[in-house]
TORDO-905844 format. One record per residue (C-alpha): residue in three letters; residue number from 1; x, y negated, z. Coordinates in Angstrom, 1 decimal. Layout:
+------+------+--------+--------+--------+
: resn : resi :     c1 :     c2 :     c3 :
+------+------+--------+--------+--------+
:  ALA :  NUM :      X :      Y :      Z :
...
+------+------+--------+--------+--------+
END
This chain:
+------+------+--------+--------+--------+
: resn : resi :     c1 :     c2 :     c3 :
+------+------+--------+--------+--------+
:  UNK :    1 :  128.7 :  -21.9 : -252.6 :
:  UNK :    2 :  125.5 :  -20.5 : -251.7 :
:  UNK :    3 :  123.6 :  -22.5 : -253.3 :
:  UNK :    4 :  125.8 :  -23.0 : -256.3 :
:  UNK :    5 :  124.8 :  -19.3 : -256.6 :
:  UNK :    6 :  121.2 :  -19.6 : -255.6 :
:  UNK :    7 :  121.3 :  -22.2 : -258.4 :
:  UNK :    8 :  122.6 :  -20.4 : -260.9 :
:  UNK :    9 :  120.9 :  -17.1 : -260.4 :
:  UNK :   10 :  117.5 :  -19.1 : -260.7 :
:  UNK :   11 :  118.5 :  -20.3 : -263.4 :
:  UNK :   12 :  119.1 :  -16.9 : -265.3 :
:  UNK :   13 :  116.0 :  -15.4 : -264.1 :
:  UNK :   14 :  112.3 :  -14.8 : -264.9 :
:  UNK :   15 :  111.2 :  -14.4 : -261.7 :
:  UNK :   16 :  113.2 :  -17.4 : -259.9 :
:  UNK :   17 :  111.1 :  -17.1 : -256.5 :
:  UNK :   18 :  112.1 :  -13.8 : -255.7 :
:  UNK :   19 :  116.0 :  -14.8 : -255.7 :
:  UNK :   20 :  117.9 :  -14.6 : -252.1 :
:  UNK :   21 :  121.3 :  -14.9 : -251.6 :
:  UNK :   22 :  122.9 :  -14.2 : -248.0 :
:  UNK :   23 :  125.9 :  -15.0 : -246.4 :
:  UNK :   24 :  128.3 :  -12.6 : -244.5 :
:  UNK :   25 :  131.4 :  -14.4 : -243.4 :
:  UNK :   26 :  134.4 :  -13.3 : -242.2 :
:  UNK :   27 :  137.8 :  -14.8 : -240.7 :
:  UNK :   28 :  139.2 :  -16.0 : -244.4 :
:  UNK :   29 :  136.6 :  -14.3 : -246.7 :
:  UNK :   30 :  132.6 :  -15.0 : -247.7 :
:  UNK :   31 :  130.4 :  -12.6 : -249.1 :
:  UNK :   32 :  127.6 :  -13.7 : -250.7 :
:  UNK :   33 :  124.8 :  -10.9 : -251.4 :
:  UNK :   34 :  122.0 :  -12.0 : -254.6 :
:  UNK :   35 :  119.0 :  -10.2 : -254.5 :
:  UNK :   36 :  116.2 :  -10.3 : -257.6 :
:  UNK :   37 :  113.8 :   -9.1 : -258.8 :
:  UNK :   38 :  114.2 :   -5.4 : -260.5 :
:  UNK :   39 :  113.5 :   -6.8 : -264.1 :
:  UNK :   40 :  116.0 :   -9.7 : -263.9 :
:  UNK :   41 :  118.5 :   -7.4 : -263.0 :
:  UNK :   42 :  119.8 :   -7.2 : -266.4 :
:  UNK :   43 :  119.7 :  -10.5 : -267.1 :
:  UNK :   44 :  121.9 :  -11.5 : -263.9 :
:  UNK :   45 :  124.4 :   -9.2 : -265.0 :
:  UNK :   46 :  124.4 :   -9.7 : -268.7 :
:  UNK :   47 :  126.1 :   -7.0 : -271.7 :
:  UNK :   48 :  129.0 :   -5.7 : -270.3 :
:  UNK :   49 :  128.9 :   -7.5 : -267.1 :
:  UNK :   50 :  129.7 :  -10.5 : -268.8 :
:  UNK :   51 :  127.2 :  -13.0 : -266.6 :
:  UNK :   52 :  127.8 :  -11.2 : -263.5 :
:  UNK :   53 :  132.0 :  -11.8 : -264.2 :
:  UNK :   54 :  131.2 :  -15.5 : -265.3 :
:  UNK :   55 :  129.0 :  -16.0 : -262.2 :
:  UNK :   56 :  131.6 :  -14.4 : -260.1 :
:  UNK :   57 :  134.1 :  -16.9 : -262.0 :
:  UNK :   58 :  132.3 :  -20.0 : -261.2 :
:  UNK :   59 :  131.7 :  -19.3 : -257.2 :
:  UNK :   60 :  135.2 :  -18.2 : -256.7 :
:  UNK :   61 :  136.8 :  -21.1 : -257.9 :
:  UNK :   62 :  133.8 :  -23.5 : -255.7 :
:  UNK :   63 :  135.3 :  -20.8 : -252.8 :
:  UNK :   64 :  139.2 :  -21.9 : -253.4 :
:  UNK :   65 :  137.9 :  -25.2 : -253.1 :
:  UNK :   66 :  137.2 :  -25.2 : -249.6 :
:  UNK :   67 :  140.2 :  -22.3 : -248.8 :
:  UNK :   68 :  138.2 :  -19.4 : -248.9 :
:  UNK :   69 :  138.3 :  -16.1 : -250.8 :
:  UNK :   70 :  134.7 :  -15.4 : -251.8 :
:  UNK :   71 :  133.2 :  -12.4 : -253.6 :
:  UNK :   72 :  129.3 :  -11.6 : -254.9 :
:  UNK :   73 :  127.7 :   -8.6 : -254.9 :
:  UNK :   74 :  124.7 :   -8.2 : -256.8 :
:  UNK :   75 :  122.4 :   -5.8 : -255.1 :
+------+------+--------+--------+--------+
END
């Protein structure tokens, strides 16, 4: 899942060097964190949050996949 979203971000963004993504688990959640670059922020996240919900789509259903509730926060 993290590098589904590592992927995905990179993909989205001018800057694709400057992506992170990091991992908080829990007991039966994930939290994945993407970092980038001020600019791109507005491309991650997309008119009305559009990308960011499609993004959040996408990982959760890799998540349910393996039994796991995941959430992204972009940051």
């Amino acid at each position: 899942m993290k590098e589904l979203l590592h992927y995905l971000a990179q993909q989205l963004v001018d800057a694709p060097d400057e992506v992170e993504v990091s991992l908080v688990e829990g007991e039966r959640s994930i939290i994945l964190e993407l970092r980038v670059a001020p600019d791109d922020m507005g491309k991650v996240i997309g008119k009305q949050g559009k990308i960011a919900q499609a993004i959040r789509t996408l990982v959760k259903a890799a998540g349910l996949r393996e039994g796991k509730r995941v959430m992204v926060e972009i940051l």
